[in-house]
N, C-alpha and C positions, 0 to 999 in steps of 0.2 A: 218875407222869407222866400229865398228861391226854390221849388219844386224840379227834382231829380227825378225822370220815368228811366229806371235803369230794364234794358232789357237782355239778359244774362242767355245766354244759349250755347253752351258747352260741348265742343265737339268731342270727339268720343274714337272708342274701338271698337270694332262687333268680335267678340268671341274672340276664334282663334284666326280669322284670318282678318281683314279690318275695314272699317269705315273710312271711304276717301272723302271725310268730312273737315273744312279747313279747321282755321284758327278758329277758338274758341268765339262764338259769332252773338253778337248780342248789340244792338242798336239802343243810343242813348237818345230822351228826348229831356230838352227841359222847358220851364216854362218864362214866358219874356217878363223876368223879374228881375228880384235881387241874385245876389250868389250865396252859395250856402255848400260847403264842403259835406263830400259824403263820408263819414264815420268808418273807419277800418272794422272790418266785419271776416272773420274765418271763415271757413267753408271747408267740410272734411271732402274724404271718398267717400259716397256714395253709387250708387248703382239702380240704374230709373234704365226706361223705354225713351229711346232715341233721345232727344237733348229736354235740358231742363230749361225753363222760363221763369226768372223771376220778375218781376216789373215793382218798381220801388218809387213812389212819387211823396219826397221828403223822406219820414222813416217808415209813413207806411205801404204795407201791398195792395197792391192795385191791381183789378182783371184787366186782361189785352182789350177789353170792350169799352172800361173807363179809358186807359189809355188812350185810345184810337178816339173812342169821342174828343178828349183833348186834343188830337192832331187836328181833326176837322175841323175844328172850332178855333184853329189859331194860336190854340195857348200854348200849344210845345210844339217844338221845332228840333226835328234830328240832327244831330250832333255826333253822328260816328258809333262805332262801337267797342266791347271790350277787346282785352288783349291777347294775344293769340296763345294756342295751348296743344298740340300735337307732339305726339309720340309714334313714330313707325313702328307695328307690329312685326314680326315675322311673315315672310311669305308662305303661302297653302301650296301645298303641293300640285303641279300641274297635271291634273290626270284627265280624259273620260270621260271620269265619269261627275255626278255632279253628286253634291253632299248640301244637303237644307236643313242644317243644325242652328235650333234656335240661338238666337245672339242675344246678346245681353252688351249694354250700351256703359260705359266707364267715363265717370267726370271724376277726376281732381285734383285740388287747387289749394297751395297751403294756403295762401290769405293773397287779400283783395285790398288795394284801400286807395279811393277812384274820387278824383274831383272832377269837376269839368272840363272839358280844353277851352273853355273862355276862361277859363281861372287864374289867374298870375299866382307863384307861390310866394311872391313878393306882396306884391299887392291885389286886392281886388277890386277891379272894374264893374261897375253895372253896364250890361250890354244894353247897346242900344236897337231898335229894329235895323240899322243899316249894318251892326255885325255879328249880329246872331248866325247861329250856324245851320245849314244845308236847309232850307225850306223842304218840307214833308208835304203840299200840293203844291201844283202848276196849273196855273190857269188855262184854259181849253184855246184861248187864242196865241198859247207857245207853238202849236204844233197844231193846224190844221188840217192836214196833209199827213199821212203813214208815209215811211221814209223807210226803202230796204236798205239796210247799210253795208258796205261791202263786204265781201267775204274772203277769204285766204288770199294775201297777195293785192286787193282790188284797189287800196290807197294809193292816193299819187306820192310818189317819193321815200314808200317804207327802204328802201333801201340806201338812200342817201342822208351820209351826215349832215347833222343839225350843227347851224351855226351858232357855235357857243359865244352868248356874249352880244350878238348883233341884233335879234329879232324887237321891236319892242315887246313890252310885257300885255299891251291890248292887241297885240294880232296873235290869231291862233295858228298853231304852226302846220295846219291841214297838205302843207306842200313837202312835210315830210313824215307822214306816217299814219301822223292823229288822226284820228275820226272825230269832227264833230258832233257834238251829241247837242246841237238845238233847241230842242223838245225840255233840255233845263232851265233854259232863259239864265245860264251861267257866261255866255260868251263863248259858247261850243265844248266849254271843259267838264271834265266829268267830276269833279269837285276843287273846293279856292280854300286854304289852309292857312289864313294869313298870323305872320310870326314878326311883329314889326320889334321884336327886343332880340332877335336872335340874331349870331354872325357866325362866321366858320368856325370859331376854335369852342363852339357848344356842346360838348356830348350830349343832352339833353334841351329841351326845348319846352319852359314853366308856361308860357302866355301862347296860348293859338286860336285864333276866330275864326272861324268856320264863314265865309262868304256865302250868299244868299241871291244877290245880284252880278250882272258881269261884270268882272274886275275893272276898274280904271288905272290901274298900276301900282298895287299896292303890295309892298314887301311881302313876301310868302314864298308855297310851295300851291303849283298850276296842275294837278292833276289831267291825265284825259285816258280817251278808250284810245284801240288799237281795234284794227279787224279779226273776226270772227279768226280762232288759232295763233293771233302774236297777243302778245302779253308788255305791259310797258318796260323799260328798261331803266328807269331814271327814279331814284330816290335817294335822300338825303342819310349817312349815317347816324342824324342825331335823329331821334326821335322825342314823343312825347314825355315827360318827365313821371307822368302818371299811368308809362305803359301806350299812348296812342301811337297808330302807326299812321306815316306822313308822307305820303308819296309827290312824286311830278317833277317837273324842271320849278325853279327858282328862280324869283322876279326880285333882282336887286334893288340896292338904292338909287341905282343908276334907269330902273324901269327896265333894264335891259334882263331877257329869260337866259338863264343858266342852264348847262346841265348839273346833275348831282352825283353822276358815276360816270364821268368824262374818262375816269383812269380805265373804267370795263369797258364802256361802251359810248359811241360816236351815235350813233342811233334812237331813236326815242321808242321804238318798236321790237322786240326780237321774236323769230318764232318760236313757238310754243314746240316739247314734242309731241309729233306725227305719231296718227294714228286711232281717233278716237272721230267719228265722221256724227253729225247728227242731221238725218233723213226724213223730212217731211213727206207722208205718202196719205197725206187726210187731204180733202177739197179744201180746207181751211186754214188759216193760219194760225200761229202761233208765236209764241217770243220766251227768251230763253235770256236771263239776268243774273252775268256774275256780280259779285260785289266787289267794288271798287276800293282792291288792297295791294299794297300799303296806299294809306289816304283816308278820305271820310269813311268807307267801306259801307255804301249807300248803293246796294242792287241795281246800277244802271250801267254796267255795260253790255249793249246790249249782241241778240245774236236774233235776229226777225227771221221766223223761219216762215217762209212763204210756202204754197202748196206745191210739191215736186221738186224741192231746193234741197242743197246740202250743204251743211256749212260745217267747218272744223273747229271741234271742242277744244280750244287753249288747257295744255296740261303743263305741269312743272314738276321740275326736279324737286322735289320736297326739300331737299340739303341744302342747297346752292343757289336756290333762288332766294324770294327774301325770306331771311331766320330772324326770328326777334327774341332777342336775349337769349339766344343758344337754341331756339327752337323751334322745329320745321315746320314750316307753314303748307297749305294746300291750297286748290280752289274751291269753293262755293258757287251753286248755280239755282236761281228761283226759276220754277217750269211753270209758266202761267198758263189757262185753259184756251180752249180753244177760241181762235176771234181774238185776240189780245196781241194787236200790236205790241210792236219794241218802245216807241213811242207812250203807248198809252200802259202799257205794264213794268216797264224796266224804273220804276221809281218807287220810293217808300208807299206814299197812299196813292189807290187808283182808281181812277173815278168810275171806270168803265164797271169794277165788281168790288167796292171799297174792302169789301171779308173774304176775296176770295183772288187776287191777283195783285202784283207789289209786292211788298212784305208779308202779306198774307197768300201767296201764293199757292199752292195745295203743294208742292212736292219740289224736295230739292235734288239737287245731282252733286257729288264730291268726288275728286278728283285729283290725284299727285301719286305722282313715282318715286318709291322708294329708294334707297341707297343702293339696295343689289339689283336694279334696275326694272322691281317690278312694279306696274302703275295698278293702285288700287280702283276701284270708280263703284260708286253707288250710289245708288234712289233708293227715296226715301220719305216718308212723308214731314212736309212741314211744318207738325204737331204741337212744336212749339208755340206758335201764334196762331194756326190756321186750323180751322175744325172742314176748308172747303174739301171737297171731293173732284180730283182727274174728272174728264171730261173722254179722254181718249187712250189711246196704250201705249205702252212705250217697251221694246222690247231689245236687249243688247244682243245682238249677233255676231260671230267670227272665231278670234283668238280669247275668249273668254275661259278661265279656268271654272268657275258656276256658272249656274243657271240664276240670270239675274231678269226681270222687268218686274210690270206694272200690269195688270189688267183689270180694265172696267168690270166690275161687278163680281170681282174675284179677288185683289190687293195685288200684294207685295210678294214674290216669292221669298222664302225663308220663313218671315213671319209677319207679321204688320207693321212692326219695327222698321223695315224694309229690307235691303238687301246688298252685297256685296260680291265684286267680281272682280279676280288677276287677271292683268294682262302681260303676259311677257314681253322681256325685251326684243322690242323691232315687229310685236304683233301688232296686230289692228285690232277693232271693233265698229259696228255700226250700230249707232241710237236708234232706232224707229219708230217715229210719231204715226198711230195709224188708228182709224176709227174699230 
C-alpha cells in the first residue's frame, strides 16, 4: 500500500487587517511504493494560532518528527503541495499611530479530496525511483561552493525574449532570465513536472511525475527561479486535476521548450512590484526561500543574503498574477537562521540544522497586494512544522502602516502569532536582518 505524508498548512487572515500569507501552503510527501488514493475528507471553519498542520501517512496521523525521519531515511520523497486558498481582507486605515490588537488566524475549506500527482485518474502507475517526485535531500557534492545569486536586474538577458520553440529542452535558458539553481542536481531548474498524456486542448492535467534528476527531454512543464524581485512569467492554464499548481515553460514532443503565456508575455521573468528592500546589517549571512509557485512549490527560490547586501523582496498583485480557481494567491517566504546559505537552506531537508532551516525554518514572511493597491507583508513564526527559534532580528521600516518585526528574546510584535503591516500604494519598506 502506498503511504500519503500530507502536510496541510492553511493560510489565513489576522484580525481586521491581514496576513500576507500565500496559498494555502502544505508539502506533500509519499513513500516509493504502491499508489493509494487519498479518501475525501471535509474540513470546517475553524479558528487556531497562525496555520494548522496536519500530516497524514496513509489514514493515519503522524508528528512532523516521524515524518521527517521518513525524509531522511529515503522513504518519502516531496511531491508539492496543497491547493491554494486566499481571501483579501479589507485594508487598515493608514494612520500614526500603530495599533497591536491581538489577531486571530481563519482557515476554511469546504472539502478536500487529494490524490497524488503521480496518480493517473485513468490508470495507476507504480512509480519508479527515476519518476518519483522532487527529492527532499541533496547530496553535499551538488553544491560545494556557496553561490550568491544575482540580485534585481543581475541575469544575463532578463529582458530579452525567449525563443519560443527553438531552445532544446536539455539547455537551460540562463541567457534569458533564469537563474540557475545547481545546488538541486535538477539541471539548473527549480522543479520538472513531467505530463507525458497531456496536449493543449487539456483543462486539466490527471498524470504528473514530479522529476527528481536533470531532465533528458521529457514531455512536461520546466520550472525555474528568477532574480531576487522578478517572479516567473510562464505557466500553463491547465492545471492539476486534483487542484496542483504547474508552473514553467513546456518541453514538447519535439524536445523543443515552449512558453505557456506567449499571448501575456515574451519574457520568462517579470518584475515583481517595487518596494519591499530586504537589508543584511549582521556579519553573517543568511538565506531567504520563497516557494516555487505555480509548480512543485518546494522552498527554493532562493534570495542569499550576504553581510551588508540588499536584495529586493518579489511581491505580486494578488488578483492578476496567478489565481487558481477564482483565487488570489500570494508569496511565501522561509527565513533561515543565521550562517545558512541559499545553497544549503533554500530546500525541503537541510543538512546544515535538519529541525531548524528548510522546511523547518524558524519564521516566515508573506507577502501580496491587494486590489485597491495595498500590499499586506508579514512575519510570522513557522509553527507549523518548526518548534526552532530566530537567531537574529528583523525589523520593517519606512511606509509601514503597524508596527511590525521580530526580536530576539522578545517575539513577534502583536502577538506570538506574529504580525502584519500596510503598505500603500507606491510606498516602500526596508526588512532588517540585524544581530
Amino acid at each position: 500500500m502506498k503511504a500519503i505524508v500530507m502536510n496541510l498548512a492553511i493560510a489565513a487572515s489576522l484580525g481586521s487587517v491581514a496576513v500576507a500569507q500565500p496559498h494555502r501552503h502544505g508539502h506533500h510527501v509519499h513513500q516509493k511504493r504502491d499508489n493509494l488514493h487519498l479518501e475525501q475528507r471535509d474540513v470546517v471553519t475553524t479558528y487556531v494560532p497562525a496555520t494548522v498542520t496536519q500530516y497524514v501517512l496513509g489514514d493515519q496521523q503522524v508528528s512532523p518528527e516521524e515524518a521527517q525521519a521518513g525524509l531522511d531515511k529515503g522513504l518519502y520523497v516531496v511531491i508539492g503541495e496543497t491547493t491554494p486558498s486566499f481571501t483579501t481582507p479589507p485594508a487598515p486605515a493608514f494612520t500614526s499611530t500603530s495599533s497591536k490588537e491581538d489577531g486571530v488566524f481563519i482557515e476554511k475549506v469546504a472539502s478536500t479530496s487529494s490524490s497524488p500527482p503521480t496518480t493517473s485518474s485513468s490508470s495507476t502507475p507504480t512509480p519508479s525511483t527515476t519518476s518519483t517526485p522532487v527529492p527532499t535531500t541533496t547530496s553535499t557534492s551538488e553544491a560545494t561552493q556557496s553561490t550568491s545569486y544575482p540580485s534585481s536586474g543581475g541575469a544575463t538577458g532578463i529582458d530579452a525574449d525567449f525563443p519560443d520553440g527553438e531552445l532544446d529542452c536539455t539547455t537551460f535558458p540562463s541567457d534569458y532570465g533564469a537563474v540557475a539553481l545547481d545546488y538541486l542536481g535538477l539541471g539548473g531548474w527549480s522543479g520538472l513536472q513531467y505530463t507525458p498524456n497531456y496536449n493543449l486542448l487539456d483543462l486539466a492535467i490527471s498524470f504528473i511525475e514530479t522529476g527528481v534528476d536533470k531532465p533528458t527531454g521529457q514531455k512536461g512543464f520546466y520550472s525555474y527561479a528568477c532574480p531576487a524581485g522578478y517572479v516567473k512569467s510562464q505557466w500553463p492554464s491547465s492545471q492539476g486535476n486534483t487542484g496542483q499548481s504547474i508552473g514553467g515553460l513546456y518541453c514538447n514532443s519535439k524536445g523543443k521548450l515552449e512558453l505557456t503565456r506567449g499571448d501575456v508575455s515574451k519574457k520568462l521573468c517579470e518584475k515583481g512590484i517595487q518596494g519591499i528592500t530586504i537589508k543584511n546589517k549582521m556579519s553573517s549571512r543568511t538565506s531567504v526561500c520563497r516557494t516555487d509557485y505555480p509548480g512543485t512549490e518546494n522552498m527554493v527560490i532562493p534570495i542569499d543574503a550576504t553581510p551588508g547586501s540588499s536584495s529586493d523582496l518579489a511581491n505580486v498583485a494578488s488578483n492578476s498574477y496567478y489565481v487558481w480557481q477564482g483565487k488570489a494567491t500570494t508569496l511565501q517566504y522561509y527565513v533561515n537562521k543565521k550562517g545558512v546559505s541559499a545553497e544549503k537552506g533554500c530546500r525541503w531537508v537541510c543538512d546544515e540544522d535538519p529541525k531548524g532551516c528548510g522546511n523547518w525554518a524558524p519564521v516566515n514572511i508573506g507577502v501580496g497586494e491587494s486590489s485597491d493597491g495595498t500590499t499586506y507583508l508579514s512575519i510570522f513564526p513557522n509553527s507549523a512544522v518548526s518548534t526552532a527559534t530566530l537567531d537574529f532580528n528583523i525589523d520593517i521600516s519606512g511606509d509601514a502602516s503597524l508596527d511590525c518585526y521580530y526580536h530576539v528574546g522578545e517575539g513577534f510584535a502583536v502577538s506570538s502569532d506574529g504580525c502584519t503591516t500596510g503598505i500603500p500604494s507606491g510606498g516602500s519598506v526596508t526588512i532588517t536582518f540585524s544581530d
